[in-house]
N, CA, C and O of each residue as an XYZ file, in Angstrom:
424
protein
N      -5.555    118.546   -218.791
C      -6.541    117.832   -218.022
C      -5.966    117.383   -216.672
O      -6.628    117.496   -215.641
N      -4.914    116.951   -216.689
C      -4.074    116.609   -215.304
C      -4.192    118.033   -214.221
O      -4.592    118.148   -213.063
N      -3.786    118.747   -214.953
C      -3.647    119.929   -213.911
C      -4.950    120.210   -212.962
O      -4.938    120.511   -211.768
N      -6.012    120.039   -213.774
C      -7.416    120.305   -213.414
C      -7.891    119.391   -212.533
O      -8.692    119.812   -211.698
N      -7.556    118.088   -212.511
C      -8.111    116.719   -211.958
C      -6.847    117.368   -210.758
O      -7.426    117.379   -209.672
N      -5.672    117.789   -210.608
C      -4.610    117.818   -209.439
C      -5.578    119.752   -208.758
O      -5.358    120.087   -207.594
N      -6.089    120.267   -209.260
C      -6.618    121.313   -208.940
C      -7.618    121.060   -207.804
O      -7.677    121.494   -206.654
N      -8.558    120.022   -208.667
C      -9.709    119.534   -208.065
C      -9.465    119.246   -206.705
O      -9.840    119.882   -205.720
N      -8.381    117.580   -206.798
C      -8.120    117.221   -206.092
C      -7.667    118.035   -204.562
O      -8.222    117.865   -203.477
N      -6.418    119.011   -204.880
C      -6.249    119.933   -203.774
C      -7.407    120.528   -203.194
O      -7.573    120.416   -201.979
N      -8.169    121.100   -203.847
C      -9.262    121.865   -203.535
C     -10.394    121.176   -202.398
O     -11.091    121.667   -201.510
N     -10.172    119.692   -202.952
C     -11.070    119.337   -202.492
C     -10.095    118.360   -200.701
O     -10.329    118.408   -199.493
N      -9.659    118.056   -201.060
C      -8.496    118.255   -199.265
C      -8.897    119.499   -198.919
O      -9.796    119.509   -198.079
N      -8.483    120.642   -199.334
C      -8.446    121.633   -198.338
C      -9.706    121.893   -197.921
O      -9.696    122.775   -197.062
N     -10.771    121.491   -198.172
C     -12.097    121.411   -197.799
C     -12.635    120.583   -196.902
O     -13.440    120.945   -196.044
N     -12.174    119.308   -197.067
C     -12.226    118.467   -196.031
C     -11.733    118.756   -194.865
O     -12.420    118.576   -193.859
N     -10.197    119.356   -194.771
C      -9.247    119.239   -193.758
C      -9.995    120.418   -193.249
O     -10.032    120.508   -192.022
N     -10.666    121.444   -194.015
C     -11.407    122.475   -193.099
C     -13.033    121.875   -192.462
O     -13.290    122.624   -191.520
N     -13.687    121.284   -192.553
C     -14.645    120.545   -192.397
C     -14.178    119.718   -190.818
O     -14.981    119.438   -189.928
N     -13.281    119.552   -190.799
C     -12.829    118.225   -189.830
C     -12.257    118.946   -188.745
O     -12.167    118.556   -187.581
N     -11.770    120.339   -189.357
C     -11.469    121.433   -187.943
C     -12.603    121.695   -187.267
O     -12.605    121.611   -186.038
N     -13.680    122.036   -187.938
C     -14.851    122.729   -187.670
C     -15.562    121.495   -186.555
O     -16.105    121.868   -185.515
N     -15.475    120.022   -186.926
C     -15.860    119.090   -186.345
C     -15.503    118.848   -185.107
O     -16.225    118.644   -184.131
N     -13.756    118.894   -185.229
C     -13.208    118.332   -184.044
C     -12.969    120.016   -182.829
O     -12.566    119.954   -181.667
N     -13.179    120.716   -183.228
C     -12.585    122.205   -182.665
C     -13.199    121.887   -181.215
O     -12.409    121.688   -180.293
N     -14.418    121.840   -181.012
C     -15.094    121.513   -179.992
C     -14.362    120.901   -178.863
O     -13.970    121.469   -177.844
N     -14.209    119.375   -179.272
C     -13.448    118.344   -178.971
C     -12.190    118.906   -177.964
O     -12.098    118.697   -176.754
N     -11.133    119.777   -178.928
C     -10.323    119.862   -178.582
C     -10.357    121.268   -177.683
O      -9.411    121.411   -176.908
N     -11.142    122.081   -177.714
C     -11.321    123.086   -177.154
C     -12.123    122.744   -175.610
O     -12.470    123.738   -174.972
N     -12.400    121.463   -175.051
C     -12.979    121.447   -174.038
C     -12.087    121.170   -172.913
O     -11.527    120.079   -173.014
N     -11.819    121.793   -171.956
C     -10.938    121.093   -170.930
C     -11.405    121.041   -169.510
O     -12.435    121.568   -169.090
N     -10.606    120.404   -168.870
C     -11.032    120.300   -167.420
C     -10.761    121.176   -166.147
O      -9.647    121.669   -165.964
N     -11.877    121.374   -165.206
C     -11.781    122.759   -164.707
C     -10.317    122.244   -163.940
O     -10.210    121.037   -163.719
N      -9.101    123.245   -163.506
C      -8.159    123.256   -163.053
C      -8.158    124.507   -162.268
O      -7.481    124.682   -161.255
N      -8.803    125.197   -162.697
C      -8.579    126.822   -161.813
C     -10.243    127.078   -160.979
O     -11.302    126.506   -161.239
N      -9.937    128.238   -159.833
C     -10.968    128.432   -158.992
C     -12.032    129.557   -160.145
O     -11.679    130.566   -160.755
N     -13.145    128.998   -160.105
C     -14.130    130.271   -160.737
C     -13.841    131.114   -160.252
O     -13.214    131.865   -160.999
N     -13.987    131.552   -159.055
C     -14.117    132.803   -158.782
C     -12.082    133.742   -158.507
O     -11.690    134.818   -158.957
N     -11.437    132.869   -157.762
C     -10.192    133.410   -157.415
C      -8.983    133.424   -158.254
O      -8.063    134.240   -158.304
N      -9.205    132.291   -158.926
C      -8.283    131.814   -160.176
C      -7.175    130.988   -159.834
O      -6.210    130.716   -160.548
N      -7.421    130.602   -158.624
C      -6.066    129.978   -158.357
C      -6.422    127.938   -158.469
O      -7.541    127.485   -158.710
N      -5.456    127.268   -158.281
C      -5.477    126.182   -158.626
C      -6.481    125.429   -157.425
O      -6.491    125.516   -156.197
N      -7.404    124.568   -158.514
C      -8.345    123.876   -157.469
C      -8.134    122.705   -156.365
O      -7.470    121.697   -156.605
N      -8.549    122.868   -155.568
C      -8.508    121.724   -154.425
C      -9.653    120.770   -154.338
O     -10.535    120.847   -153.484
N      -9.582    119.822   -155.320
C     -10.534    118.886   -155.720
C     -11.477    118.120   -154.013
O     -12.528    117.481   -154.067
N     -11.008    118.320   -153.219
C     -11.722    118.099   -151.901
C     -12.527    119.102   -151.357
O     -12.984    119.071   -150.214
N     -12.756    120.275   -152.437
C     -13.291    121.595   -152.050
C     -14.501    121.802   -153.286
O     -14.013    122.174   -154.353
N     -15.713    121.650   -153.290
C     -16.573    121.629   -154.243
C     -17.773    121.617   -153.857
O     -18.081    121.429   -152.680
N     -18.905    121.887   -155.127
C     -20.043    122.326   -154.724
C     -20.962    121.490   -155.873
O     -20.559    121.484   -157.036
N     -21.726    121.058   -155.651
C     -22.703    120.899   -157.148
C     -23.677    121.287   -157.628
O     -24.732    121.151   -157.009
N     -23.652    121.894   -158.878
C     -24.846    122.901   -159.065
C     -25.275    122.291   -160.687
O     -24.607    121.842   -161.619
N     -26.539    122.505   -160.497
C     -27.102    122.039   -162.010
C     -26.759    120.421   -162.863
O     -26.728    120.278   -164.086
N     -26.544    119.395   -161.887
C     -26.085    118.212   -162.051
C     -24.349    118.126   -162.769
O     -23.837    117.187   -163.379
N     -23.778    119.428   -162.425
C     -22.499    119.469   -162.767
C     -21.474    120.051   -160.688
O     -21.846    120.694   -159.707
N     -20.578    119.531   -160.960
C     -19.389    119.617   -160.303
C     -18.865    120.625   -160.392
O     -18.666    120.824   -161.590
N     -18.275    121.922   -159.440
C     -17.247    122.753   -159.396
C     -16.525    122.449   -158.635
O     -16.862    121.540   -157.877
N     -15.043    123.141   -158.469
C     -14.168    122.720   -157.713
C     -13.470    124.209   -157.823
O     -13.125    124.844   -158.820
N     -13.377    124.587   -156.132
C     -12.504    125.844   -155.807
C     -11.786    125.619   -155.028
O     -11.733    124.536   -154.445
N     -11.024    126.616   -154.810
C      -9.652    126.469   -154.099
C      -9.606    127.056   -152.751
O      -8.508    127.120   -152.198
N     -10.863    127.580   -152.032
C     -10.904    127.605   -150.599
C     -12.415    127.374   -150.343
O     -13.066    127.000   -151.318
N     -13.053    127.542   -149.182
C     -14.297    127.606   -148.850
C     -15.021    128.896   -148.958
O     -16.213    128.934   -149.262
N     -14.240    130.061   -148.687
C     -14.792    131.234   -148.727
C     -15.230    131.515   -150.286
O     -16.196    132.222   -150.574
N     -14.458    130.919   -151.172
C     -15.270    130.549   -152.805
C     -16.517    130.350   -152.821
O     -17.462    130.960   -153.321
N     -16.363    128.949   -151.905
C     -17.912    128.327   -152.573
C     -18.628    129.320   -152.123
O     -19.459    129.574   -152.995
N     -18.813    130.360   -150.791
C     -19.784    131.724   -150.611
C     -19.817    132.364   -151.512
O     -20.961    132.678   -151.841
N     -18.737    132.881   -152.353
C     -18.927    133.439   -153.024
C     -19.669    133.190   -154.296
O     -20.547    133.941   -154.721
N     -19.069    131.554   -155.170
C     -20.168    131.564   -155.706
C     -21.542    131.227   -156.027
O     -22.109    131.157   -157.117
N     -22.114    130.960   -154.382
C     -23.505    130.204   -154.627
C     -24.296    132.088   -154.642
O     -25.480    132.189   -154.964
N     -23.599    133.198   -154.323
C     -24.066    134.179   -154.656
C     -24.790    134.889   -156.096
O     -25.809    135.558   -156.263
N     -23.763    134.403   -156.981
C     -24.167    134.547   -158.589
C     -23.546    133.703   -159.394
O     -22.562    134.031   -160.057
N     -24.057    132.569   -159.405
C     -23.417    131.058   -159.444
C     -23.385    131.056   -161.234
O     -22.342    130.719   -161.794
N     -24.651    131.471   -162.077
C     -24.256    131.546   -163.524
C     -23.458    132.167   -164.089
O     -22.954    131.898   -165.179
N     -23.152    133.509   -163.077
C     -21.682    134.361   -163.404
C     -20.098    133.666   -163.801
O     -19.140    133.929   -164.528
N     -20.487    132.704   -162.896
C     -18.990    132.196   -162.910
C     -19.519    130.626   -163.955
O     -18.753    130.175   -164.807
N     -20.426    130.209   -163.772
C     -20.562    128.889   -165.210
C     -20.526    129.700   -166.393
O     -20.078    128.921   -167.234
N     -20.776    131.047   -167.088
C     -20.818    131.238   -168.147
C     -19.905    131.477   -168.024
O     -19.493    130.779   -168.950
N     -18.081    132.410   -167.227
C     -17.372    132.458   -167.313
C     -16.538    131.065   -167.434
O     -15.722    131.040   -168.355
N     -16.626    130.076   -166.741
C     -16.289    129.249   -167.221
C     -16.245    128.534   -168.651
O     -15.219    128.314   -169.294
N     -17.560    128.212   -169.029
C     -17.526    127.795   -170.845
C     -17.211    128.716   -171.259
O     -16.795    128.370   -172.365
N     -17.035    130.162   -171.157
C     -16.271    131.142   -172.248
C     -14.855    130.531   -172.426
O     -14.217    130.350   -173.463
N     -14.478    130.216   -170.906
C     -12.958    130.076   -171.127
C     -12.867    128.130   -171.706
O     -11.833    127.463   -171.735
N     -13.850    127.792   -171.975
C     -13.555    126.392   -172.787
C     -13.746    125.256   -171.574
O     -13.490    124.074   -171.805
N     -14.181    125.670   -170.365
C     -13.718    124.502   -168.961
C     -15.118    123.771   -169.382
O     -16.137    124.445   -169.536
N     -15.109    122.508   -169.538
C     -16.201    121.693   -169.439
C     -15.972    120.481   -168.222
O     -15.152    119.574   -168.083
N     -17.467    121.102   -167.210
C     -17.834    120.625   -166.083
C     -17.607    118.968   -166.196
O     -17.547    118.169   -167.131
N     -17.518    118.891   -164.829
C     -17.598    117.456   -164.581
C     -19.371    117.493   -164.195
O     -20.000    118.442   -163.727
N     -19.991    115.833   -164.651
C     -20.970    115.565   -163.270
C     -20.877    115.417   -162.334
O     -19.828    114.850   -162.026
N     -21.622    115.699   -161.438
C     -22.123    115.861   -160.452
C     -22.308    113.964   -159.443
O     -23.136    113.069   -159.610
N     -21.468    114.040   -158.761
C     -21.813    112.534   -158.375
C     -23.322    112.037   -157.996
O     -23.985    112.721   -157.216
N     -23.811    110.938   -158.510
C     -25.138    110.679   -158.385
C     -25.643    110.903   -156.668
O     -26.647    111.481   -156.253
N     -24.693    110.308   -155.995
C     -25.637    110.488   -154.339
C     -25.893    112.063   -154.072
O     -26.885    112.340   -153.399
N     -24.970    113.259   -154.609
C     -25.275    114.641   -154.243
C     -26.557    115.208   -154.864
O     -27.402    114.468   -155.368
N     -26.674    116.487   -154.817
C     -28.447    116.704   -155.060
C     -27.978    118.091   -155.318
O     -27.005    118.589   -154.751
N     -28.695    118.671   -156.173
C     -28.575    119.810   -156.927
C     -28.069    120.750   -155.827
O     -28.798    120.637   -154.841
N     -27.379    121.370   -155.696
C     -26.860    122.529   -154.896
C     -25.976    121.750   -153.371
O     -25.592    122.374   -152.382
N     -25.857    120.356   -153.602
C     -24.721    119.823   -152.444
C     -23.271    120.124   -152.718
O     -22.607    120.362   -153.727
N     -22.960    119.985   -150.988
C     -21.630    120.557   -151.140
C     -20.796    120.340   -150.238
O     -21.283    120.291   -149.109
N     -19.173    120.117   -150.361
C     -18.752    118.963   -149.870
C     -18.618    119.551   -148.358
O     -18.598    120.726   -147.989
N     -18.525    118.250   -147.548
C     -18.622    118.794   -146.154
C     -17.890    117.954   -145.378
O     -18.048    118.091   -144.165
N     -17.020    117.001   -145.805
C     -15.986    116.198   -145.088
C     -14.401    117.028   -145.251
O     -13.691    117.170   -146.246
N     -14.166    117.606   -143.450
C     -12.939    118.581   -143.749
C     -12.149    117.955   -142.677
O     -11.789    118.469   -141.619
N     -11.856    116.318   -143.280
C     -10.800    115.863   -142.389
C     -10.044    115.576   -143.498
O     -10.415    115.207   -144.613
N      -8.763    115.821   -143.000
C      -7.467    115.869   -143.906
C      -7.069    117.237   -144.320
O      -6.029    117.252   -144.978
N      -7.583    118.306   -144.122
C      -7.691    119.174   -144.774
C      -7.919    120.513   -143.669
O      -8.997    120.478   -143.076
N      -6.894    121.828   -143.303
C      -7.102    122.764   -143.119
C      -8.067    123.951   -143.637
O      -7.940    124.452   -144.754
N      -8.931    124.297   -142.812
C      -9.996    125.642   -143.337
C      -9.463    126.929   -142.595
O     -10.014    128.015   -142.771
């Protein structure tokens, strides 16, 4: 009877502990954009666009041309690769985009 009640018992951990992957996977699978959609190189957080009440951030200007061209191309590439958007700061408006280029070479 012990063996069966220690059977149970395991069985029933390894069920949980799989349950709680399935829960948290999400969680841990979401990260913050760091790379350019379109170029891949590291973002320049003073360089961005906002689309769909979310935030992108690329790493030159000639990006953001590129992606207000096929702009879901690069958001579904993004959540494939796990990047979960920032919002969008409340004063910007669906498709604003940053336009203060002091401090900063173009």
């Amino acid at each position: 009877m012990k063996t069966m009640k220690k059977a149970v018992l395991a069985g029933t951990v390894l069920v949980l502990l799989f349950c709680f992957s399935l829960l948290t996977r999400d969680v841990v699978m979401a990260k913050e954009q760091t790379t350019c959609p379109v170029m891949g190189g590291q973002v320049d957080k003073n360089i961005h666009m906002d689309y769909n009440g979310k935030r992108v951030y690329f790493c030159c200007p000639k990006c953001v041309s590129t992606f207000k061209k096929d702009p879901e191309k690069y958001v579904k590439k993004m959540k494939k690769e796990g990047v979960e958007l920032e919002k969008a700061a409340e004063k910007a408006g669906k498709g604003a985009e940053h336009t203060d280029h002091s401090g900063h070479n173009h």
